[in-house]
N, C-alpha and C positions, 0 to 999 in steps of 0.2 A: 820131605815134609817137615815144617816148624813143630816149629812150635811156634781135682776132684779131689758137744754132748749138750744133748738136751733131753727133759722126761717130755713124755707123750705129748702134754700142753703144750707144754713151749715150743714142738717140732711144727704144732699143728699154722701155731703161731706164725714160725718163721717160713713155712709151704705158704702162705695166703699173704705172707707180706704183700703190699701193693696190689693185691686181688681181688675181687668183691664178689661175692657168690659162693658157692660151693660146689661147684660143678656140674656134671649132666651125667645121667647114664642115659645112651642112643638108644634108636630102636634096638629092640635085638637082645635089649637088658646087659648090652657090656659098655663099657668104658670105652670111649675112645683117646687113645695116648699117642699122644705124638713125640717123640725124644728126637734132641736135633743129632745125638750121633748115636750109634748102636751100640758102644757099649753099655750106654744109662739104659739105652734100649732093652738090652739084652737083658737086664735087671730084673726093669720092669715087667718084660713079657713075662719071668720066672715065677714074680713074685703075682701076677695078676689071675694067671692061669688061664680056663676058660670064660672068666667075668669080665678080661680084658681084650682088646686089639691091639697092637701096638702098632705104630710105624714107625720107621726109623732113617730119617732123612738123609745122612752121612753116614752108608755102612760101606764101600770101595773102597778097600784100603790103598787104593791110587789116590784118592783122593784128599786134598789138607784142612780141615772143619774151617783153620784160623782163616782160609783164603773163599772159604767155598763162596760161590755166585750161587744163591737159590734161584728154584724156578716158579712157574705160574703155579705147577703143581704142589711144589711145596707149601708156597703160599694158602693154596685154599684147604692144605691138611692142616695148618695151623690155627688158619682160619675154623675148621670147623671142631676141633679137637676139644675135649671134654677136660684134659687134662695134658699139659705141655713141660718138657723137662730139657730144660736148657744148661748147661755148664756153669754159664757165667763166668767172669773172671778174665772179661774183653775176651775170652776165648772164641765166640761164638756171635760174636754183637748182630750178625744178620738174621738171628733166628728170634731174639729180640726186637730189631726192629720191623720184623714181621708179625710178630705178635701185638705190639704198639698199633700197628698199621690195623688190623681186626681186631678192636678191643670186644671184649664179653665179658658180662656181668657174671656169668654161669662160670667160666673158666679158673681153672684152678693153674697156676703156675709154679713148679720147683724149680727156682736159680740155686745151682748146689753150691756156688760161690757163697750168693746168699746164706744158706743154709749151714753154712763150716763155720763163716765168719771169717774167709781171705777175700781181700779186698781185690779191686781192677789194678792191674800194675805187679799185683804177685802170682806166684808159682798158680796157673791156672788148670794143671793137670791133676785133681783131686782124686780120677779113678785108680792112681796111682798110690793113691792113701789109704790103708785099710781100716784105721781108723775111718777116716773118711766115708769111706763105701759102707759103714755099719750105718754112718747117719744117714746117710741116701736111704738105706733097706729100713729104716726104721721109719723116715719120710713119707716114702711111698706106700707103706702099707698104712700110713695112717690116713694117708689122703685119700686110700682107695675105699677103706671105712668111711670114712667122712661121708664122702661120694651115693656109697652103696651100703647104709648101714645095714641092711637085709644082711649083707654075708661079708660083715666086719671078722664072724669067724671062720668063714673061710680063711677072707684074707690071712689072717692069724696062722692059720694051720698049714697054710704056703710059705708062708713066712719059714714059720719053725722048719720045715722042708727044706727049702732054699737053705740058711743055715746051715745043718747037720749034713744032709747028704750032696745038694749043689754045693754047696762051699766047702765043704767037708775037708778034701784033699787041698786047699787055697789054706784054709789055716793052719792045715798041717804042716805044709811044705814051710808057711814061713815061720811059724814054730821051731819046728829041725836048722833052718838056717840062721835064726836070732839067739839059737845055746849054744853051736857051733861054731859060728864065725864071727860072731858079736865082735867090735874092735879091731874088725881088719877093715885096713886100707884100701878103697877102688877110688879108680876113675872113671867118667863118663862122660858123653860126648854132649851134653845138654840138659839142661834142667829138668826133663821129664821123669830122669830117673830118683831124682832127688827126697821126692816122698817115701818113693817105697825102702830108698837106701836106711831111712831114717827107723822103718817100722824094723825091718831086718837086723838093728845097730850096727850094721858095716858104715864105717866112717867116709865119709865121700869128699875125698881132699884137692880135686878138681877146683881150680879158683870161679866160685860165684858167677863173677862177672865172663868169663868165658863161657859155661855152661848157660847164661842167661841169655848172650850173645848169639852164641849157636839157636837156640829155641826161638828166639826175634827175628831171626835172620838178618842180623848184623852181624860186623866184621870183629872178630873178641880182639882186645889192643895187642901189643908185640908181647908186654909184658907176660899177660897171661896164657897165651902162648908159650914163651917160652918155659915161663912155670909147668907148665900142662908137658910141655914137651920132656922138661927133665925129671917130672915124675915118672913117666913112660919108660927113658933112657937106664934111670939109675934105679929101676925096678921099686920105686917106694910102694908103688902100687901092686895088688896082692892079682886085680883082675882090670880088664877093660870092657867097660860096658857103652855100647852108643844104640842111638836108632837107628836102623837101617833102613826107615822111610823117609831119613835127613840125613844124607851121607855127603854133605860139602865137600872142596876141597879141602879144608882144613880135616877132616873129619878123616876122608879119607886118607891122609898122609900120618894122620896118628895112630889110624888101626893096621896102615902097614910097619907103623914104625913099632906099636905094641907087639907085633907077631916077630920082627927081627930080635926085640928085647926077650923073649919066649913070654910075655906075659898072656896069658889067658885071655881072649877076646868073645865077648860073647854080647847075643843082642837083645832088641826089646824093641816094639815099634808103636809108633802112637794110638793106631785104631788095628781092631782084630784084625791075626791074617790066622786062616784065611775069613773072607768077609763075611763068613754063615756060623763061625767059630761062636760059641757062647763067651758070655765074659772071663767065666772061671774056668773052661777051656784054655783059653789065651792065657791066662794069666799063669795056670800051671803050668805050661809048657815053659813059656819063659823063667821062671822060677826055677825049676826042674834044669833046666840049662843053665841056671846060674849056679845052682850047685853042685853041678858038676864042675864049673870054672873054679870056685870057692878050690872045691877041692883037690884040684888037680895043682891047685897053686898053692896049697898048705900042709899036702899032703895027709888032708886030716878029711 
């Protein structure tokens, strides 16, 4: 598989860019949400409770968002959705141009590309940013006020939930690993890891354009290669991190080559495994598995 700050007003601002309306609550008195992959999904369901639906178009983690073929059914969940959460960040341009295709005046749209402020062309994996994912959770709960001002506090008091007890162990863990290993060197097999290496302050000394390559599914040049390959060799690197929903040959020939060097390999993959896993589920687990890598390669 290839290759997620503002106060209240201005989030409201940047959720409705390009949107006209303010969206629908369905029969039934809930929100209809549509997100094109599960893990914004998986957000949203938390943060909406029982005032929301969600669907979640892309949750099979066999499946690659950047490639996906939608279907007739997706389309008319788009179509009829009260409220839609796209990636953005050419990540996803099908769930866009579906949305395009059924425009609504009612309809409320989050492009979180939009919403961060990284452009088409860059690192489009923002649920990988926790920074990031604050501005999603701060997005959604104001769009779902907007929406349903009847139970703006609710929303509020899911929120604060969400937060403390669902996120609860996700800030901790990366907490523990940013006073601990702040300043060590990893590798990784593609840009997706590249956010979170940064929230963490582990230094991710992978050359750019290789890591960017792999996520494209282009060929990374000899050069960075070879770079990539003598950090591996000469142990510069403290761990090895790749996706294992995008395991190339190049990919594959480095995480054998990282295990001959005894470097620490560990993984992370683009959408939740398994595919019913909550966000911060997935998220601690892989976290949780990288400090164990951290540490078994610093001794600390």
């Amino acid at each position: 598989m290839r290759a997620l700050r503002a106060s209240g007003g201005a989030l409201v601002a940047l959720l409705l860019a390009g949107c006209a309306g303010t969206g629908t609550v369905a029969s039934g008195g809930r929100i209809q949400v549509v997100a094109a992959e599960s893990f914004w999904g998986s957000v949203a369901s938390q943060l909406g409770g029982d005032r929301v639906r969600v669907t979640s178009i892309v949750s099979n983690p066999a499946t690659d968002p950047h490639d996906y073929e939608p279907t007739p059914a997706d389309g008319r969940a788009l179509a009829g959705a009260g409220m839609a959460i796209v990636n953005g960040v050419g990540y996803d341009g099908w769930a866009s141009k579906l949305l395009a295709a059924s425009p609504s005046s009612g309809r409320v749209v989050l492009s979180v590309g939009d919403l961060v402020g990284v452009r088409a062309g860059r690192n489009p994996h923002r649920w990988y940013s926790p920074p990031d994912v604050e501005r999603v959770i701060s997005a959604i709960t104001a769009a779902y006020s907007r929406v349903d001002p009847k139970h703006a506090g609710y929303f509020a008091a899911r929120r604060r939930t969400f937060e403390t007890a669902g996120l609860g162990a996700y800030h901790r863990v990366i907490a523990q690993i940013r006073q601990r290993y702040a300043g060590t060197a990893v590798g990784a097999s593609e840009s997706i890891f590249a956010p979170l290496a940064q929230a963490l302050g582990l230094r991710l000394i992978t050359p750019g354009g290789f890591l960017a390559a792999v996520s494209e599914g282009t060929d990374p040049t000899a050069a960075d290669k070879a770079t990539t390959d003598r950090q591996i060799s000469t142990r510069a690197i403290s761990v090895w991190i790749y996706n294992r929903q995008n395991t190339t040959p190049d990919v594959q020939r480095l995480n054998a080559a990282a295990r001959r060097a005894g470097v620490p390999v560990t993984t992370i993959t683009e959408t939740p495994v398994p595919g019913s896993a909550t966000f911060q589920a997935w998220q601690v687990a892989q976290l949780d598995a990288l400090r164990r890598a951290l540490a078994r390669a610093t001794g600390r």
